[in-house]
The first five atom37 places (N, CA, C, CB, O) and aatype in JSON, in Angstrom:
{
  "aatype": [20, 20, 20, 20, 20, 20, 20, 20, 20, 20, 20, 20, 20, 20, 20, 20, 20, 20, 20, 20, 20, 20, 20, 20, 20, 20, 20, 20, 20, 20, 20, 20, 20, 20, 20, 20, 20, 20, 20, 20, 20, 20, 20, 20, 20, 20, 20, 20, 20, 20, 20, 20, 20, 20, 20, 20, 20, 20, 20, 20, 20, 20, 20, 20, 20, 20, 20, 20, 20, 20, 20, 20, 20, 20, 20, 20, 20, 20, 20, 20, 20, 20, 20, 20, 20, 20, 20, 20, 20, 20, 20, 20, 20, 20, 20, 20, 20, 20, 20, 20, 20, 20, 20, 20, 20, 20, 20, 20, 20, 20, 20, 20, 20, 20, 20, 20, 20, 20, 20, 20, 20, 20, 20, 20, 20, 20, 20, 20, 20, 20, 20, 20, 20],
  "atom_mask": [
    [1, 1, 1, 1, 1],
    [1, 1, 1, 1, 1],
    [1, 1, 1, 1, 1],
    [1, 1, 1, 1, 1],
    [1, 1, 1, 1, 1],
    [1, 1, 1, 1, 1],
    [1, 1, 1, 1, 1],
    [1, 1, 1, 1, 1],
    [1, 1, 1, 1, 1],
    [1, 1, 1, 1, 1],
    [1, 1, 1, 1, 1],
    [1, 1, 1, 1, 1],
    [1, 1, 1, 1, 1],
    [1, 1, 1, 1, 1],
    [1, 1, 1, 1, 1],
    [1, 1, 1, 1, 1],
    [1, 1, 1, 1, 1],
    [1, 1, 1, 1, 1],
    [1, 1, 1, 1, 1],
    [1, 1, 1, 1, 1],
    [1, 1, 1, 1, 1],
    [1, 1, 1, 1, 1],
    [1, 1, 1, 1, 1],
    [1, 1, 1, 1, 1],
    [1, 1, 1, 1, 1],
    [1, 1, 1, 1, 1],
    [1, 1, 1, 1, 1],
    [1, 1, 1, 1, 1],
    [1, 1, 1, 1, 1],
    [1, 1, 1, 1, 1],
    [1, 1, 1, 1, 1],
    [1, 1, 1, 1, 1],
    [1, 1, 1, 1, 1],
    [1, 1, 1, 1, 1],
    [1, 1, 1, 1, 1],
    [1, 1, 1, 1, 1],
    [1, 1, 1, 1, 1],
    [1, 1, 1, 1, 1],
    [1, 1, 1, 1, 1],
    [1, 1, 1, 1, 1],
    [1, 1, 1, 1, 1],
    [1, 1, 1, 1, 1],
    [1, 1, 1, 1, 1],
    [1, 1, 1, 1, 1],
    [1, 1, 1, 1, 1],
    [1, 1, 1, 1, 1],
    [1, 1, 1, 1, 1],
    [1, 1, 1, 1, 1],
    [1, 1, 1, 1, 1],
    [1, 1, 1, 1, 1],
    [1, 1, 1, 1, 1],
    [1, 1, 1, 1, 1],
    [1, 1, 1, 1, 1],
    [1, 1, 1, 1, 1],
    [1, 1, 1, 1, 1],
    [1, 1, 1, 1, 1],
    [1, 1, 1, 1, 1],
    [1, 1, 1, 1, 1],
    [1, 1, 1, 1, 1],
    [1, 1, 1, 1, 1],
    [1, 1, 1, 1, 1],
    [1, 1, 1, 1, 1],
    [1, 1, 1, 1, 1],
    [1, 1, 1, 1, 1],
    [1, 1, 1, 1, 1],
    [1, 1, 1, 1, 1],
    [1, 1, 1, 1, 1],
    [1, 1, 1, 1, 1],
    [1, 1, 1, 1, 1],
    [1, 1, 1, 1, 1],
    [1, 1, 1, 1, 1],
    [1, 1, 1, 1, 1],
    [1, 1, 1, 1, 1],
    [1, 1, 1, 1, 1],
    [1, 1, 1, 1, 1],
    [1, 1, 1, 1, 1],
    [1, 1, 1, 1, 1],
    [1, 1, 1, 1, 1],
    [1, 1, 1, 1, 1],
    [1, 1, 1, 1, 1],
    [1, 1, 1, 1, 1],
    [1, 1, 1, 1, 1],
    [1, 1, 1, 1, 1],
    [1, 1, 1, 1, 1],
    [1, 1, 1, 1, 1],
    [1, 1, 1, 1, 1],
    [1, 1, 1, 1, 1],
    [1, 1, 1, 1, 1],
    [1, 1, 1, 1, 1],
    [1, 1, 1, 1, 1],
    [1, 1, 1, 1, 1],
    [1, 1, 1, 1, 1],
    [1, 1, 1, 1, 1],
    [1, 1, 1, 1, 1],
    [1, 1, 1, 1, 1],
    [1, 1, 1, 1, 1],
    [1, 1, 1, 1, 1],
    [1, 1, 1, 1, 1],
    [1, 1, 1, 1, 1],
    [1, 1, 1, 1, 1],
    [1, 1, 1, 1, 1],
    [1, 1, 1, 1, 1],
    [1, 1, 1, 1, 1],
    [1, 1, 1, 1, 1],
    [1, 1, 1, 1, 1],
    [1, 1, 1, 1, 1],
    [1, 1, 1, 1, 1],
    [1, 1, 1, 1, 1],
    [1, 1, 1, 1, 1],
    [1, 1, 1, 1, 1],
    [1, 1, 1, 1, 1],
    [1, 1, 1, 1, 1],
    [1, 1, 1, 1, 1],
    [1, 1, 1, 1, 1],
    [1, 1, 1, 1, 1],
    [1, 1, 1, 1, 1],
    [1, 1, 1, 1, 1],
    [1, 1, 1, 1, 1],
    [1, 1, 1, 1, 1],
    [1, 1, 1, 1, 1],
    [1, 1, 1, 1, 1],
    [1, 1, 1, 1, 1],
    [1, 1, 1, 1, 1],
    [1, 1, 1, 1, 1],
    [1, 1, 1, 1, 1],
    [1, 1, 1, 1, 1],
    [1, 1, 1, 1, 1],
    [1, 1, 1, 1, 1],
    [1, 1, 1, 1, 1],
    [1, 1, 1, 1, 1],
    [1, 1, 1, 1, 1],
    [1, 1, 1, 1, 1],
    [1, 1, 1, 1, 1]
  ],
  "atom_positions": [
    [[-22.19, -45.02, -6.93], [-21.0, -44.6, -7.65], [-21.1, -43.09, -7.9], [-20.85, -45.39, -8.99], [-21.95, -42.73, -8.71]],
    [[-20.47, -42.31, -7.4], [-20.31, -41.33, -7.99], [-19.42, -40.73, -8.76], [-20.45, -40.88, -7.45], [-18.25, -41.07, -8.87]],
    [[-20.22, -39.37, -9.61], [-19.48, -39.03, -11.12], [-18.71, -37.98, -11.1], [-20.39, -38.72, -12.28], [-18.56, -37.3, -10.09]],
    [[-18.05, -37.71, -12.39], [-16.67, -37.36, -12.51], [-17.47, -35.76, -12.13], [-15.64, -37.79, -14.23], [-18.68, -35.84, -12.37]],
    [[-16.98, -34.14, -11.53], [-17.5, -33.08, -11.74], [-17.38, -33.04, -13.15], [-17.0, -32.06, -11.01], [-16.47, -33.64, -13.71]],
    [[-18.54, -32.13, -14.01], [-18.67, -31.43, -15.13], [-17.31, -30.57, -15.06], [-20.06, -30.63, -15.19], [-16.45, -30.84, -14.22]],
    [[-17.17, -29.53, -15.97], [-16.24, -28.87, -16.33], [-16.08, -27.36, -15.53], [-16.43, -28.84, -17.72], [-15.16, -26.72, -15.02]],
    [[-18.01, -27.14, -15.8], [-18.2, -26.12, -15.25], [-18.31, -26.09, -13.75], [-19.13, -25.68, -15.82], [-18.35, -25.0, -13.19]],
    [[-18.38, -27.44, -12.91], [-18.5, -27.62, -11.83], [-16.76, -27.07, -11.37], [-19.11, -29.14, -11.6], [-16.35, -26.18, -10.62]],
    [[-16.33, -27.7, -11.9], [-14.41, -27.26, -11.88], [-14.12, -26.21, -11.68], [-13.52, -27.37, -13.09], [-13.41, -25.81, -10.76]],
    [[-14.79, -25.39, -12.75], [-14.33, -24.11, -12.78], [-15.22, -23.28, -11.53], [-14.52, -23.52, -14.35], [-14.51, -22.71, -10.7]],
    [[-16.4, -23.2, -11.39], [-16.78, -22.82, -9.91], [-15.94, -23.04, -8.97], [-17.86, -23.42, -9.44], [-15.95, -22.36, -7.95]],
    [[-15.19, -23.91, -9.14], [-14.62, -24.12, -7.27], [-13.29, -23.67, -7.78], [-14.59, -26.09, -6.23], [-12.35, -23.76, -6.99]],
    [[-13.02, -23.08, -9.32], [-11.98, -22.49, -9.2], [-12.09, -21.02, -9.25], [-11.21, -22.98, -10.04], [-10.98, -20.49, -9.33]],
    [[-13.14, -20.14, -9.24], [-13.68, -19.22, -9.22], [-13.09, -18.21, -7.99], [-14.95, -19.62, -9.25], [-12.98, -17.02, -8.27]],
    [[-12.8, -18.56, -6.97], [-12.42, -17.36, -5.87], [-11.41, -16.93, -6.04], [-12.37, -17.59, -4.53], [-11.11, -15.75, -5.89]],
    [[-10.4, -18.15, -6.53], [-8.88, -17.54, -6.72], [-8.74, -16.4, -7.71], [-7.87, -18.67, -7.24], [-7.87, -15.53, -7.82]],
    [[-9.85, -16.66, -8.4], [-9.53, -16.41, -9.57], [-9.97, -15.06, -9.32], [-10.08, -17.26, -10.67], [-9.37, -14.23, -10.0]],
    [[-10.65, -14.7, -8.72], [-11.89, -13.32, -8.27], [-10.3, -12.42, -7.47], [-13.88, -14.0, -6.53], [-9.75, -11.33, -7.62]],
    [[-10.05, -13.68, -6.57], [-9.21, -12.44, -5.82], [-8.07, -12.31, -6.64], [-8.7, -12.72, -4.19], [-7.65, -11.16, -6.48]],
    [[-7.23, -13.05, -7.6], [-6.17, -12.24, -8.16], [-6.74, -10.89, -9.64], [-5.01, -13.62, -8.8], [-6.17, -9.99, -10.26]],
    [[-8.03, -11.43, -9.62], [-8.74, -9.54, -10.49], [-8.85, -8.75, -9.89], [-10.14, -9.2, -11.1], [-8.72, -7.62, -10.33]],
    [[-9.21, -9.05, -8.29], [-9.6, -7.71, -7.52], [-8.13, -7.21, -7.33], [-10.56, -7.92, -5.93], [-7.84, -6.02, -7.39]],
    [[-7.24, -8.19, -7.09], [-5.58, -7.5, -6.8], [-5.16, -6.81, -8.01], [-4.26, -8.71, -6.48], [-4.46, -5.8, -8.05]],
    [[-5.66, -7.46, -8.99], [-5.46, -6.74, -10.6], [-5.62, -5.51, -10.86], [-6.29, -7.18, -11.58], [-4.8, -4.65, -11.2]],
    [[-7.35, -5.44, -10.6], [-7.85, -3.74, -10.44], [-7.2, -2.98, -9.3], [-9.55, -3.59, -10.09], [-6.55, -1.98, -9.63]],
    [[-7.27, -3.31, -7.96], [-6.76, -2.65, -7.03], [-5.26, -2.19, -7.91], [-6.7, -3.58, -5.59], [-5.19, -1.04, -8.34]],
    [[-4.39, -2.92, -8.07], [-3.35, -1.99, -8.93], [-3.36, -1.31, -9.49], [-2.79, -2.18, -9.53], [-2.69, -0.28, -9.5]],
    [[-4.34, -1.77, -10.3], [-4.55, -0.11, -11.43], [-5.62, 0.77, -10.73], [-5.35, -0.43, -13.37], [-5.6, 1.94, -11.12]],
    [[-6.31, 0.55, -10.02], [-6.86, 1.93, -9.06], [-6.14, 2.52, -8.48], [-7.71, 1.81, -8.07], [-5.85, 3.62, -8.95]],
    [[-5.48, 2.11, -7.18], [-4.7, 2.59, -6.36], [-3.02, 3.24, -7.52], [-4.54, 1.18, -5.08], [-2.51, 4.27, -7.1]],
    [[-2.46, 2.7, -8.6], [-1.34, 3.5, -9.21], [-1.81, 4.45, -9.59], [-0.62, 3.02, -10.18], [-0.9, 5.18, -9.99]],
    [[-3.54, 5.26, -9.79], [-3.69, 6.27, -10.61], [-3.34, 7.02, -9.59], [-4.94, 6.53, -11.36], [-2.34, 7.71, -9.39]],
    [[-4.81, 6.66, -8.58], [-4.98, 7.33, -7.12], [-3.16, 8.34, -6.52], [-5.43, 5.55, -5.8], [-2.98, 9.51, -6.18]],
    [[-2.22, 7.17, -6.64], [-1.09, 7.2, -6.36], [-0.3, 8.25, -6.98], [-0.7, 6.11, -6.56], [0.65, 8.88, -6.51]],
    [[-0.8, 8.31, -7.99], [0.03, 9.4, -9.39], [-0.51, 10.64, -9.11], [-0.4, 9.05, -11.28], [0.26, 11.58, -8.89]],
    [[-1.8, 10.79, -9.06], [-2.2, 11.95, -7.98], [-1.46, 12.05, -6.75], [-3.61, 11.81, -7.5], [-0.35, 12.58, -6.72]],
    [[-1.88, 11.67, -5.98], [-0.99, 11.85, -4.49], [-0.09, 12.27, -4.39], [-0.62, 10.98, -3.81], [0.13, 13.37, -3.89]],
    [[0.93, 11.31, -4.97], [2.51, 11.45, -5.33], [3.19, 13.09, -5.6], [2.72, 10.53, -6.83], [3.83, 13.86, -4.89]],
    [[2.56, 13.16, -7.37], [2.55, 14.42, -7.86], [1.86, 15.42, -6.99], [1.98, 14.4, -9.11], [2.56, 16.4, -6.71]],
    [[0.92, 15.4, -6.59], [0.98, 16.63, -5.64], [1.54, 16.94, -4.64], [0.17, 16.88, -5.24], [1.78, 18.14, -4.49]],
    [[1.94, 16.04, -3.68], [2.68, 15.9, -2.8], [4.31, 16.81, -3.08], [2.66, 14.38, -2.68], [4.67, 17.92, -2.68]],
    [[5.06, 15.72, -3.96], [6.05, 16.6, -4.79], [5.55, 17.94, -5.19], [6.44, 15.91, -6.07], [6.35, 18.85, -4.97]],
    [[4.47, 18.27, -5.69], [4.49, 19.74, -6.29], [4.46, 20.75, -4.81], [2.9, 20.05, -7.47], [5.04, 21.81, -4.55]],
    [[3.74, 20.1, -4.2], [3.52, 21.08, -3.17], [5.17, 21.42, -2.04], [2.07, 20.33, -2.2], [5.63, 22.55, -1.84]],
    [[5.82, 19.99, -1.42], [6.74, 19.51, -1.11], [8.16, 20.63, -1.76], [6.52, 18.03, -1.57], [8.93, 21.39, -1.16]],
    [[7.99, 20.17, -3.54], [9.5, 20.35, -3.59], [9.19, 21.94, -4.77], [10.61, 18.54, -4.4], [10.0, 22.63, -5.39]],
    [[8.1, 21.98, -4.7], [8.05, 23.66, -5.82], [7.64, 24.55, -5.62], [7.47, 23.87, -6.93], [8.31, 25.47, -6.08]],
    [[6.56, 24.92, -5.0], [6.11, 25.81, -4.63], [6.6, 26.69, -3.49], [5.19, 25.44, -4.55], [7.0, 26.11, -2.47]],
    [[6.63, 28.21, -3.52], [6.96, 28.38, -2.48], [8.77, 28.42, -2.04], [6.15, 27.44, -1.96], [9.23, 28.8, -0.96]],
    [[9.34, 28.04, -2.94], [10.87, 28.36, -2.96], [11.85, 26.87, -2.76], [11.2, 29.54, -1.56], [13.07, 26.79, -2.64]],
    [[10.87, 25.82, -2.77], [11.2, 24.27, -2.82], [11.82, 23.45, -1.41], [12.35, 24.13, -4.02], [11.3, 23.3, -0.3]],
    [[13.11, 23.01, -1.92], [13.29, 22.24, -0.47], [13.79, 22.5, 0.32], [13.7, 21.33, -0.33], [13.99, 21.73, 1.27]],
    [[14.35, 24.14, 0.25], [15.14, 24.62, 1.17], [14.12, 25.21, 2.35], [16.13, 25.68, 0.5], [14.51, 25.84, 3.33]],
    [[12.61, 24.85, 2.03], [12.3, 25.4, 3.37], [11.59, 24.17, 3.66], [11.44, 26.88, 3.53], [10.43, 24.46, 3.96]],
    [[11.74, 23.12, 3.7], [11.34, 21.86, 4.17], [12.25, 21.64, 5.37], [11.44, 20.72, 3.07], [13.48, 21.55, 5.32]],
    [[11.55, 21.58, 6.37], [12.28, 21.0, 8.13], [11.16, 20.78, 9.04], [13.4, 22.33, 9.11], [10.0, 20.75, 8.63]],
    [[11.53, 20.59, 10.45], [10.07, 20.6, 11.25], [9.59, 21.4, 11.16], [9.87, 20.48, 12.43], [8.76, 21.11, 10.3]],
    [[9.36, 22.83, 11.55], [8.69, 23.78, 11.68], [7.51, 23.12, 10.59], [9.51, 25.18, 11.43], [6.47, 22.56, 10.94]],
    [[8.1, 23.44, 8.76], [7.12, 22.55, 8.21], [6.47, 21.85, 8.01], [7.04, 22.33, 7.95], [5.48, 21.92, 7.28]],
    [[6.88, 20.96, 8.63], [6.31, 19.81, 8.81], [5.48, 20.05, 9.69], [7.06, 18.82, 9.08], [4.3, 20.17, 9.37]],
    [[5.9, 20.19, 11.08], [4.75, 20.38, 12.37], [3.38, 21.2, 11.58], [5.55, 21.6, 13.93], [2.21, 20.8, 11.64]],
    [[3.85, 22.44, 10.86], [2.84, 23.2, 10.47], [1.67, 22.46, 9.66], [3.42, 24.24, 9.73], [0.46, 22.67, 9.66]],
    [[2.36, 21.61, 9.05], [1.48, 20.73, 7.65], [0.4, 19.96, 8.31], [2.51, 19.44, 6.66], [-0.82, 19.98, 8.16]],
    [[1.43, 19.07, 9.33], [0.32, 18.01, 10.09], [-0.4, 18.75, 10.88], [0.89, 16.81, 11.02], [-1.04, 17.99, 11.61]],
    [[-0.75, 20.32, 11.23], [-1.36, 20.36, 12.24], [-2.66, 20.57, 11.9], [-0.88, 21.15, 13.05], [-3.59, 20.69, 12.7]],
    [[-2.72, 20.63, 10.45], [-3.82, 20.81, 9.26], [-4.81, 19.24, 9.23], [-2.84, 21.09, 7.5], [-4.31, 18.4, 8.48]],
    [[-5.73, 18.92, 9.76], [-6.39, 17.25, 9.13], [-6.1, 16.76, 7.9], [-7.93, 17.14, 8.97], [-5.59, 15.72, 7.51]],
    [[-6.58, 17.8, 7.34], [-6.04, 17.51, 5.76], [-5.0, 16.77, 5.34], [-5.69, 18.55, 5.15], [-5.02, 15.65, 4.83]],
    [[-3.92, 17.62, 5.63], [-2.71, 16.97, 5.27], [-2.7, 15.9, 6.09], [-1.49, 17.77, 5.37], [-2.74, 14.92, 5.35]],
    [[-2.66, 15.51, 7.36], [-2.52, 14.45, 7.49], [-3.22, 13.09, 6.96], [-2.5, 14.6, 8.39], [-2.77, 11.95, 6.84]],
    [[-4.31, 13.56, 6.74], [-5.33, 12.52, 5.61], [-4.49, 11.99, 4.17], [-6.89, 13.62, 4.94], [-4.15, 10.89, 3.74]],
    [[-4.35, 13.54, 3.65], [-3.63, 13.33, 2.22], [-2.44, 11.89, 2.41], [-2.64, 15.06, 1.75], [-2.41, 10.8, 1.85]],
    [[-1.42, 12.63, 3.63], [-0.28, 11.81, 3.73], [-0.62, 10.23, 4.48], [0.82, 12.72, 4.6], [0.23, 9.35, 4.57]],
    [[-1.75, 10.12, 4.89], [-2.24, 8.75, 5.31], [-3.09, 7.93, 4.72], [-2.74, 8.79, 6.31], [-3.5, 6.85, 5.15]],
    [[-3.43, 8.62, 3.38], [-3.85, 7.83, 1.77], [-3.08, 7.5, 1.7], [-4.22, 8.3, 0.46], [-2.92, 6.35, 2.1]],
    [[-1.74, 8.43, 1.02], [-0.76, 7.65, 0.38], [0.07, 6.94, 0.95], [-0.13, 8.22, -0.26], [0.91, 6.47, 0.19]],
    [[0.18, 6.64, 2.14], [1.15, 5.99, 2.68], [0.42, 4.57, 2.92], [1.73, 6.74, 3.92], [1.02, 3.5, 2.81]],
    [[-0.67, 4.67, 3.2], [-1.39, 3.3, 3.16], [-1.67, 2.67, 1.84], [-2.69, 3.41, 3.8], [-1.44, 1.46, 1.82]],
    [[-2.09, 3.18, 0.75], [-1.94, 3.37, -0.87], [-0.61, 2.48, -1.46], [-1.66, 5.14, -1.24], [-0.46, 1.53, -2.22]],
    [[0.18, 3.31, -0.69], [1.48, 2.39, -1.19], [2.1, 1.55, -0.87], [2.29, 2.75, -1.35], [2.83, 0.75, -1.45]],
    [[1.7, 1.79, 0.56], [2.27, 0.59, 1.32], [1.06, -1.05, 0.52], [1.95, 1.06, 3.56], [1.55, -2.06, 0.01]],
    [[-0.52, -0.76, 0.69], [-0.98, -1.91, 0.11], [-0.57, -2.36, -1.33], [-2.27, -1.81, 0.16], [-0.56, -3.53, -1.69]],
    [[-0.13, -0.96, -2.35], [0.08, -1.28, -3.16], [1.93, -2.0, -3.89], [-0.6, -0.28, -3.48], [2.33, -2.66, -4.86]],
    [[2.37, -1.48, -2.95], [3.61, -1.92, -2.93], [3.64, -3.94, -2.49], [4.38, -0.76, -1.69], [4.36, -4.69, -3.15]],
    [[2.88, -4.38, -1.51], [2.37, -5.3, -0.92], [2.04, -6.3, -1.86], [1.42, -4.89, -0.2], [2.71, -7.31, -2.07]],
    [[0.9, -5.97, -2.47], [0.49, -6.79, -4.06], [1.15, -6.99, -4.72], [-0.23, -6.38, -4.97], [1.28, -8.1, -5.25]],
    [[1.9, -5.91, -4.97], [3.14, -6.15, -6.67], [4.27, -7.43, -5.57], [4.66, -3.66, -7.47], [4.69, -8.43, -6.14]],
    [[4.53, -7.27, -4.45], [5.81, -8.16, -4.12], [5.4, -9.37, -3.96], [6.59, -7.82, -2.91], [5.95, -10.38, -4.39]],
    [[3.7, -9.25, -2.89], [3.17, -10.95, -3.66], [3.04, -11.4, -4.96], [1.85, -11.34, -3.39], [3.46, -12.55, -5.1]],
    [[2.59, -10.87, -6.01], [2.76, -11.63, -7.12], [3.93, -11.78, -7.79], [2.02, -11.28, -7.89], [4.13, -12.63, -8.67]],
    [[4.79, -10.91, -7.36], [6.58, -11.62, -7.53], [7.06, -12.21, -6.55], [7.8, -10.63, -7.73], [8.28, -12.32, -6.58]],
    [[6.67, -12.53, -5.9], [6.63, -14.14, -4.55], [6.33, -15.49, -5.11], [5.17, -14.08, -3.23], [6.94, -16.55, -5.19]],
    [[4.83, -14.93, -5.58], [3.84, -16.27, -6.03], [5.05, -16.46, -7.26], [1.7, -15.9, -6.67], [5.94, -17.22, -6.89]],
    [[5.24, -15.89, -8.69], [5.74, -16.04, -9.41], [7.0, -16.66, -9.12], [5.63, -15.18, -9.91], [7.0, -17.84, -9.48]],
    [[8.35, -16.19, -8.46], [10.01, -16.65, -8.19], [10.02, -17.71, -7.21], [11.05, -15.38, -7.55], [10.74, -18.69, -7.4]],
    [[9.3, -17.61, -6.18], [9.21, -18.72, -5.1], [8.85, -19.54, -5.1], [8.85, -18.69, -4.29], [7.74, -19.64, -4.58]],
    [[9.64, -21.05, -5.81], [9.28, -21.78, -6.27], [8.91, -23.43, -5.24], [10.15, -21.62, -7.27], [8.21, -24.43, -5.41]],
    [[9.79, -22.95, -4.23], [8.9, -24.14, -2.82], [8.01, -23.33, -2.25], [9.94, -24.81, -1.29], [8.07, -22.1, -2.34]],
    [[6.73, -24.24, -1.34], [5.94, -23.91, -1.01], [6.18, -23.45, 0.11], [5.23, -24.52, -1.18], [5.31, -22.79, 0.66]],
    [[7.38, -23.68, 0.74], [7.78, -23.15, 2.68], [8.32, -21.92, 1.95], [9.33, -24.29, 4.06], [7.6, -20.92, 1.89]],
    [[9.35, -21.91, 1.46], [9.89, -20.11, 0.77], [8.73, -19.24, 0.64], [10.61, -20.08, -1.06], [8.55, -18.26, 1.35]],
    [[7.8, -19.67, -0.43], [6.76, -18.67, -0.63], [6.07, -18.01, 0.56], [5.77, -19.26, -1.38], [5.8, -16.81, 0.52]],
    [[5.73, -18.88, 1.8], [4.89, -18.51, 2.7], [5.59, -17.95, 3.73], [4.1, -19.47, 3.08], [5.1, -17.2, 4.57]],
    [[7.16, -18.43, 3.69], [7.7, -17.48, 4.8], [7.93, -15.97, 4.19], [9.2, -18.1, 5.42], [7.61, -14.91, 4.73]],
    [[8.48, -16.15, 3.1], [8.55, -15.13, 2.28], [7.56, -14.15, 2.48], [8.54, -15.54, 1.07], [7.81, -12.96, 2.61]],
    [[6.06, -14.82, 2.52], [5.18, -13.73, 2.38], [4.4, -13.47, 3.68], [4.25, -13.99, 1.25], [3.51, -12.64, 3.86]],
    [[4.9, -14.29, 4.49], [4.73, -13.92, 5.73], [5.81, -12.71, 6.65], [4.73, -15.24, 6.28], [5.59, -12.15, 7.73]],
    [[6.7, -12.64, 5.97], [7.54, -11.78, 6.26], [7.44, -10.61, 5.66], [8.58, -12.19, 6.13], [7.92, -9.65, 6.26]],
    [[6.7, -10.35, 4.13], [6.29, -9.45, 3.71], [4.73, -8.52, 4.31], [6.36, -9.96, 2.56], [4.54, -7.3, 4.23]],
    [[3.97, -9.39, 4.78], [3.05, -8.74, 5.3], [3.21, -8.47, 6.97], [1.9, -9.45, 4.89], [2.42, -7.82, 7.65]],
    [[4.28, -9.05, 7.37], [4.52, -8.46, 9.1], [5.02, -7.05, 8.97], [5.85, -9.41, 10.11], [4.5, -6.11, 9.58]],
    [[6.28, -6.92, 7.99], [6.78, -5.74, 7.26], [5.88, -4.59, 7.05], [7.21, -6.13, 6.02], [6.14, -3.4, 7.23]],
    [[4.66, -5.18, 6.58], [4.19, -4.29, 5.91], [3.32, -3.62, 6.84], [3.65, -4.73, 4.75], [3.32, -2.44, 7.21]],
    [[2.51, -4.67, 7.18], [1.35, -3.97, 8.45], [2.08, -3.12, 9.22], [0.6, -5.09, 9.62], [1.63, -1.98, 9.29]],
    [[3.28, -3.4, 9.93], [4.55, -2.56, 10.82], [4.33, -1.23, 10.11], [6.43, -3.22, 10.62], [3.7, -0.19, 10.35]],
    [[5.08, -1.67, 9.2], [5.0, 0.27, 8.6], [4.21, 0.73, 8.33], [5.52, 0.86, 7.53], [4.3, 1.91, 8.02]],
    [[2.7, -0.06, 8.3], [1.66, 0.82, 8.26], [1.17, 1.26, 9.48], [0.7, 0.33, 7.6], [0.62, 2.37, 9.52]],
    [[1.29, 0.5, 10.64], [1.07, 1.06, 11.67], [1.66, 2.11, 12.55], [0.98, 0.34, 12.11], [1.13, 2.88, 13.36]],
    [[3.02, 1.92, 12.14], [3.89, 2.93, 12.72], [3.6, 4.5, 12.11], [5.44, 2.45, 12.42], [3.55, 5.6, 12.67]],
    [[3.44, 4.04, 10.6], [2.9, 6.08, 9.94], [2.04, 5.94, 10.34], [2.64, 6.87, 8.28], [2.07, 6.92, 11.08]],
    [[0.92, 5.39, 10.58], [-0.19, 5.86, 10.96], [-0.02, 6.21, 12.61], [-1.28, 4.84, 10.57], [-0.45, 7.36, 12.5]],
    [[0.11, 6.16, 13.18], [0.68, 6.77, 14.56], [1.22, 7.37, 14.57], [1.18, 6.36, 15.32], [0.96, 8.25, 15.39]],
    [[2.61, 7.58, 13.67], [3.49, 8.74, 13.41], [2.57, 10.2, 13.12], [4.45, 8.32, 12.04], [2.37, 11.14, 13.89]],
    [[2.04, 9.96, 11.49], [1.21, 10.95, 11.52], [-0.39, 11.42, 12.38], [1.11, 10.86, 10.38], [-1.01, 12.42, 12.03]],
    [[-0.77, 10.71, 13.28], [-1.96, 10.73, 14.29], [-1.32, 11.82, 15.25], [-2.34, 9.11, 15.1], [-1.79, 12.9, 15.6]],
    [[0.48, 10.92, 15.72], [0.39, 11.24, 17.16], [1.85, 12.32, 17.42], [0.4, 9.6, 18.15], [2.52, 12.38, 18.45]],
    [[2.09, 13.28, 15.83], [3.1, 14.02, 16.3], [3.25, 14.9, 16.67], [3.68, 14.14, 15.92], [2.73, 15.73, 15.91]],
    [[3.69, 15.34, 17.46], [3.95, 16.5, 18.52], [5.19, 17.53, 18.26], [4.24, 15.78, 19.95], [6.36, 17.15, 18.37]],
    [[4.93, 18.57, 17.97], [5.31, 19.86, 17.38], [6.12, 20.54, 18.62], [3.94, 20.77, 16.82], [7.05, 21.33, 18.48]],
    [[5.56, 20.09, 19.89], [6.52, 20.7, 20.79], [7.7, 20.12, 21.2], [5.98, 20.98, 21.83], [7.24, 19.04, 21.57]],
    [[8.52, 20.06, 21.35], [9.61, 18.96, 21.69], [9.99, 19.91, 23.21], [11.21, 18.72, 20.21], [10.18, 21.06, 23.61]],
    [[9.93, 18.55, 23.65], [10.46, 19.06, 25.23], [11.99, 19.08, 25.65], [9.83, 18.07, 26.36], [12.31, 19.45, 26.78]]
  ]
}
């Protein structure tokens, strides 16, 4: 005959879920600081310095990316937000989506979305070309 699990046996095997919605927890609040940096500098640099947005076009642009740097900076944050944008819409998935086929198409459609646009800036900014033919 075997016996009923203990309590604490329960809670072990409820333990991973539980791990990964803290790590999604922290990751939010890491990545929104990270983000608040980024962001704000981005904007400061972007829309103030230097006489603001009237000299924002390619030329600028080409010039920015041709720097590693910047393209790093702008491929934090775009991956940054894109994962972090990602998290906040799953747990308002998990939360509103109340059948189990909705939720998963739902969030299967959110992470095809998402990887897409992460792959596409990241190629965008890798692979742009300043000369136009």
């Amino acid at each position: 005959m075997s016996k009923a699990p203990t309590l604490s046996e329960a809670k072990t095997k409820a333990l991973p879920r539980r791990n990964w919605e803290m790590a999604g927890w922290i990751f939010m609040r890491a990545s929104g600081v990270i983000l608040i940096v980024l962001v704000l500098g981005h904007l400061f640099i972007m829309n103030i310095l230097d006489g603001g947005v009237q000299r924002i076009n390619f030329a600028f642009v080409a010039g920015r990316w041709s720097n590693p740097f910047w393209q790093y900076w702008d491929l934090i944050m775009l991956w940054l937000a894109m994962l972090h944008g990602t998290n906040g819409l799953r747990t308002i998935i998990g939360d509103y989506a109340t059948k189990g086929t909705t939720r998963f198409w739902l969030r299967m459609l959110l992470y095809v979305v998402s990887v897409g646009t992460i792959v596409l800036g990241t190629l965008i900014i890798f692979t742009f070309d300043p000369n136009l033919s």
